[in-house]
N, C-alpha and C positions, 0 to 999 in steps of 0.2 A: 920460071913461074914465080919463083921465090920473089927474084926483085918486083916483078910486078903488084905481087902482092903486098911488099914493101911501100912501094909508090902510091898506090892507092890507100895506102893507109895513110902515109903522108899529108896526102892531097885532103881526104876525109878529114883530119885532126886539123889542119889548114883553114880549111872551112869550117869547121866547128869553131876554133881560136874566133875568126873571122866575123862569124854570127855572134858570138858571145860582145865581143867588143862594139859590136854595132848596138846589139841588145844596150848594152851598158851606156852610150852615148844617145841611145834614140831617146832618154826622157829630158835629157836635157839641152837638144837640140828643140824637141815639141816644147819646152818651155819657156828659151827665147824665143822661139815662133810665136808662141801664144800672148807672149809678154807683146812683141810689137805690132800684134796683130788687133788686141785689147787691151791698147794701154789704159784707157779709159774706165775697162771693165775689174781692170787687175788693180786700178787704185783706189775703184768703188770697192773693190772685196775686201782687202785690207784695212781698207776706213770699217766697214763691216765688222770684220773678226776685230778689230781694237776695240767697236763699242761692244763687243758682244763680252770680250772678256772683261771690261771694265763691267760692264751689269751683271757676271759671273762673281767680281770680287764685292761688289754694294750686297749682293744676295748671301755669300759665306762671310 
């Protein structure tokens, strides 16, 4: 019974590692997806945020 309950624990902590590490790669996977999916959109955004902070710095 013991080891079973070893094994399952095992397996549990397995999957937990497993999901964590997935967790931790899923944003930057969805972010070259996004990038090739809107490249168009991701270069109009960043022209965006550069004038936005130049009109931030003309303003302080």
């Amino acid at each position: 019974m013991e080891q079973d309950r070893d094994m399952l624990r095992a397996e549990q902590r397995q999957r937990q590692e497993s999901m964590l590490r997935q967790a931790a790669l899923r944003p930057v996977i969805h972010a070259s997806e996004r990038q090739q999916q809107h490249g168009e959109y991701c270069a109009d955004d960043a022209m965006r945020r550069v004038r936005q902070q130049q009109q931030s710095q003309q303003q302080g």
